[in-house]
C-alpha positions as CSV (number, residue, x, y, z in Angstrom):
1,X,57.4,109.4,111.7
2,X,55.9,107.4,109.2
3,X,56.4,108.3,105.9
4,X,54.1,105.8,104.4
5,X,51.2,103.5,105.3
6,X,51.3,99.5,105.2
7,X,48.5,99.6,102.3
8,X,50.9,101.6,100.2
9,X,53.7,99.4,100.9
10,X,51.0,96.7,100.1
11,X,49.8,98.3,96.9
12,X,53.6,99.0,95.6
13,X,54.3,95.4,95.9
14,X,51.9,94.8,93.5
15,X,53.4,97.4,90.7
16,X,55.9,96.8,88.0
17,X,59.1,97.9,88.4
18,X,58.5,100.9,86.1
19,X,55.5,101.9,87.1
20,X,56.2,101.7,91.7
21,X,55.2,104.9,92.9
22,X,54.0,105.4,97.0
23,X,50.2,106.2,97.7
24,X,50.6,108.6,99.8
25,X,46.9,108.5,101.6
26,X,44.4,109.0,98.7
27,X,43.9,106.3,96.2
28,X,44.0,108.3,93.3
29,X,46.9,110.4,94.8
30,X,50.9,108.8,94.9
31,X,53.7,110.2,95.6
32,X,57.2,109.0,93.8
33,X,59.5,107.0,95.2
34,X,62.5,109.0,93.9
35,X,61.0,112.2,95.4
36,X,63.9,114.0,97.5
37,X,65.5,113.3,93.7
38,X,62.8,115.0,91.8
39,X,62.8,117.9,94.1
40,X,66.6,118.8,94.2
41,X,67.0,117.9,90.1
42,X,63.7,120.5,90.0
43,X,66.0,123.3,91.8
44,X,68.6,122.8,90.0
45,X,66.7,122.5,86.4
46,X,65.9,126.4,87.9
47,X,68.7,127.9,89.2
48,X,70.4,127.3,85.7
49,X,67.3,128.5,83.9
50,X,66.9,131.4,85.9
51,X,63.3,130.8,86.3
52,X,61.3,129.0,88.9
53,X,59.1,126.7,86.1
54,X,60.4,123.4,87.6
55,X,60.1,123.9,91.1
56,X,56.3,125.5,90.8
57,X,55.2,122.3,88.7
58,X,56.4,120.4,92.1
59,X,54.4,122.7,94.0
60,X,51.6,122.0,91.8
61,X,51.9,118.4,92.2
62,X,51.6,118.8,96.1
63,X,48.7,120.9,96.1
64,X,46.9,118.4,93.9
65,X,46.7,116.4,97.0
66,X,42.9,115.9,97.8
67,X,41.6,116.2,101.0
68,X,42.7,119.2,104.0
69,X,44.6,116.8,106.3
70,X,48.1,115.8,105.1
71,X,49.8,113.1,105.6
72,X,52.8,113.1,107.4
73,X,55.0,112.4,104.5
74,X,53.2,114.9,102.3
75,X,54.2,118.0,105.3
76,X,58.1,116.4,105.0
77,X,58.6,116.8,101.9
78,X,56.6,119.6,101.0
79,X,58.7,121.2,103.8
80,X,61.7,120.2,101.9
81,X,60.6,121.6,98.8
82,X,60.3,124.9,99.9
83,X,63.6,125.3,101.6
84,X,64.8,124.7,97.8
85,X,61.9,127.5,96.7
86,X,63.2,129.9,99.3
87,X,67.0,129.3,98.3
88,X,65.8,129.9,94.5
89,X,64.1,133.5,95.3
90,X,66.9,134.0,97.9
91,X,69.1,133.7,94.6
92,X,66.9,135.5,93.0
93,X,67.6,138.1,95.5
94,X,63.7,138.3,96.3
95,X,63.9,137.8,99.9
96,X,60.3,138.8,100.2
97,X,59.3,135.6,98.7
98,X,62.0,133.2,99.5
99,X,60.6,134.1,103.2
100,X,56.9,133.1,102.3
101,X,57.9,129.9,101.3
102,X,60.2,129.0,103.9
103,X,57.7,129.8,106.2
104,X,55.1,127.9,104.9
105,X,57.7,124.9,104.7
106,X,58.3,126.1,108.5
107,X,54.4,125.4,109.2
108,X,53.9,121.8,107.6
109,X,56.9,120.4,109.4
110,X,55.6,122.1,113.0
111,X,51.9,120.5,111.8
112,X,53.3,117.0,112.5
113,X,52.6,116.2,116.0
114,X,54.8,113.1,116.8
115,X,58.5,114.3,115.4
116,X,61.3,111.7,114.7
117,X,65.0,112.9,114.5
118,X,64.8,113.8,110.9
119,X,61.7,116.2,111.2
120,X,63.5,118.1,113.9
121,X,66.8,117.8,111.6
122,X,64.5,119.7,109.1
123,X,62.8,121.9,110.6
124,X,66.3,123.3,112.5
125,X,67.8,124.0,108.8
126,X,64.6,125.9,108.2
127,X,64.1,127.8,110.7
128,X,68.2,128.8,110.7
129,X,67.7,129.6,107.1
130,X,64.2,131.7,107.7
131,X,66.2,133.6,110.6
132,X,67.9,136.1,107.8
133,X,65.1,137.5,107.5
134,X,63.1,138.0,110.2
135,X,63.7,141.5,112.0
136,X,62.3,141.4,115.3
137,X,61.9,137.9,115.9
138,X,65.4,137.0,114.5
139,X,66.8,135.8,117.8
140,X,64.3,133.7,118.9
141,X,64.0,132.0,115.4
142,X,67.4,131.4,115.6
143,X,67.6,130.2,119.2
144,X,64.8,127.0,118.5
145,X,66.5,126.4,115.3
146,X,69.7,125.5,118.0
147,X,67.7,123.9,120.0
148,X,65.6,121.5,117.4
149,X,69.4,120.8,116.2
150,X,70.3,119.8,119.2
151,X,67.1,117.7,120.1
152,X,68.0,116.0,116.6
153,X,71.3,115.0,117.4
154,X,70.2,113.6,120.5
155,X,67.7,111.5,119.1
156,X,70.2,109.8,116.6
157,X,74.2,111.3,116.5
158,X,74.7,108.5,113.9
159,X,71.8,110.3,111.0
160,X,74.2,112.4,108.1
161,X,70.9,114.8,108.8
162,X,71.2,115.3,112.2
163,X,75.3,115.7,112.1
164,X,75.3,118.1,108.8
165,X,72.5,120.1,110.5
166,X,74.1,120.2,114.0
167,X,77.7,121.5,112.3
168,X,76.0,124.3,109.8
169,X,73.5,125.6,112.7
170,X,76.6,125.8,114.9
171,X,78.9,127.2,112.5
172,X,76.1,130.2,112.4
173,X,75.6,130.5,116.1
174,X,77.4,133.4,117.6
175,X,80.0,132.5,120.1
176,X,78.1,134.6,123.4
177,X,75.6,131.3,122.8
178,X,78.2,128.7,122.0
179,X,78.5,128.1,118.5
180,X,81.8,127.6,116.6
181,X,83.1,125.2,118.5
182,X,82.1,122.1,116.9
183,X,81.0,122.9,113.2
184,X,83.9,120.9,111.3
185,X,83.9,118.0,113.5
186,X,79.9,117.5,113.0
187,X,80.3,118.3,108.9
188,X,83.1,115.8,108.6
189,X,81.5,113.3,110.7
190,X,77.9,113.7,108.4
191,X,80.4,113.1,105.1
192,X,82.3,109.8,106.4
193,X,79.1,107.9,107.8
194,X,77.0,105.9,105.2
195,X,73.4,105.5,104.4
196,X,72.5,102.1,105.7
197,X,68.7,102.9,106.4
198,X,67.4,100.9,102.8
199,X,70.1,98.0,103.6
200,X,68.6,97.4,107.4
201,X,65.2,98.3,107.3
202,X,63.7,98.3,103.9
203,X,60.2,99.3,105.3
204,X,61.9,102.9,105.9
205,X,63.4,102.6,102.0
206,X,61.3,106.2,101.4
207,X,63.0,108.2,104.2
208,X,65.1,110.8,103.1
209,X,68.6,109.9,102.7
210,X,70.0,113.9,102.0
211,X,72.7,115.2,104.2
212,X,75.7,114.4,103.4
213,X,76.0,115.7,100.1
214,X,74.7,119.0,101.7
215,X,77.7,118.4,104.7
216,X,80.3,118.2,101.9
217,X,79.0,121.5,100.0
218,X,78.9,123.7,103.6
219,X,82.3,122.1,104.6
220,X,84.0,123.1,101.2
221,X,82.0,126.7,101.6
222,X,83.8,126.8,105.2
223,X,86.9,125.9,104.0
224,X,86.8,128.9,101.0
225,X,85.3,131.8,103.7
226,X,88.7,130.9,105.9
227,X,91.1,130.9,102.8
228,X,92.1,127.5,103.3
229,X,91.9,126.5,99.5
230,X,93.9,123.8,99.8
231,X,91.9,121.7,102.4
232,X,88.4,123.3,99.9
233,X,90.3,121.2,96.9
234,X,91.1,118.2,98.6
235,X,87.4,118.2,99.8
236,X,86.0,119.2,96.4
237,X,87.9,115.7,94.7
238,X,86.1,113.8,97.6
239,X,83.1,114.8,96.8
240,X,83.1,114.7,93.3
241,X,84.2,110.8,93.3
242,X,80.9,110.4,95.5
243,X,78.8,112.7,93.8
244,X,80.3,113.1,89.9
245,X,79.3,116.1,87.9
246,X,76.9,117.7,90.7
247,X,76.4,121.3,90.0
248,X,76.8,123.0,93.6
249,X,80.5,121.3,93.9
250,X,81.4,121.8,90.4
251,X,80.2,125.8,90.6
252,X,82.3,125.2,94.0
253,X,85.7,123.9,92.0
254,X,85.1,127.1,89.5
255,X,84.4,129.6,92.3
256,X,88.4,128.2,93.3
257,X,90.2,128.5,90.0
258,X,88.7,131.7,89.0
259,X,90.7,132.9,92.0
260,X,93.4,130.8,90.7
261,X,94.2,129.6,94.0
């Protein structure tokens, strides 16, 4: 995949600091450079408020996009914007909705023909996450959201994306199809690698770099559902030296002392 085009990295070198943003496709069209940034603090700013303001102005800025065909990075991280809509409505506890917009996520990621390892990384989160909610088709959904997981990890077992995703789809996969076997040893492995993708190739600088914050949330999560609270602590200091004040771990760290364990 490529997220953006040489005449954007061409156009960027010639911005101040302050002012570097990406064109995305259209001239008159950018996106940010900090956008995986702007998305999560957006889902955050709403599940505090209670209210989905934040995330539907970040909607708003993607369907400003001129033009009908997308850009390859547009479909990403639209894609990964909804997942964080659908969690919010999920929260919310309007599944109706939370499944329209992880569907739609679904659909941009599935319109990019050629797929690295980090589109199929994405697309296996959403299509485990969409499988809560489909009735008939549950099965299948969640069968190719195993299978794009596995296609991931295969493509680049070294990628916090592919790892976290491989260990949370396999933590969720029923033990008649092989899952539970390996979910720790892929979460801990997405938490102890490092992000070297800006430091060796600074033309991919705008890929996403989530995962492992997302490997150390679902590990502590594991940790609490199996009453190991002491291994859920140790993890929860870890994390908070890497990722200081973040509001999943800290509403993680007061899940655990209001049970006083």
């Amino acid at each position: 995949m490529t997220f953006f085009s040489a005449n954007a990295q061409e156009g960027l070198a010639r911005k101040e600091p302050d002012q570097q943003r990406v064109l995305a496709e259209k001239e008159d069209y950018f996106l940010p450079l900090d956008i995986q940034k702007q998305i999560y603090e957006a889902f955050v700013t709403s599940i505090k408020g209670k209210q989905n303001i934040a995330l539907k102005d970040m909607q708003d800025f993607f369907d400003a996009y001129p033009g009908e065909q997308k850009p390859e990075s547009w479909l990403y991280w639209r894609a990964y914007l909804q997942f964080y809509a659908s969690i919010f409505y999920f929260e919310a506890k309007d599944h109706k909705q939370a499944e329209k917009e992880i569907d739609y996520g679904v659909d941009c990621l599935e319109d990019i023909e050629e797929k690295s390892e980090e589109e199929y990384a994405l697309l296996a989160l959403m299509q485990g996450y969409s499988a809560q909610f489909k009735s008939f088709t549950k099965l299948s959904t969640g069968l190719s959201a195993i299978k794009y997981a596995g296609k991931a990890l295969d493509m680049d077992d070294e990628n916090p994306r592919t790892c976290y995703v491989y260990g949370s789809i396999d933590y969720h996969t029923p033990s008649l199809y092989g899952g539970g076997k390996k979910a720790e040893k892929y979460l801990l492995k997405a938490i102890q690698l490092e992000e070297e993708r800006e430091e060796v190739n600074e033309e991919r600088r705008y890929a996403p770099t989530w995962g492992k914050l997302e490997a150390y949330v679902f590990l502590i999560k594991m940790y609490i559902q199996n009453s190991d609270s002491e291994k859920a602590k140790d993890y929860i200091v870890k994390a908070l030296k890497e990722y200081p004040d973040n509001y999943q771990i800290v509403r993680l760290q007061e899940k655990i002392a209001q049970k006083g364990e």
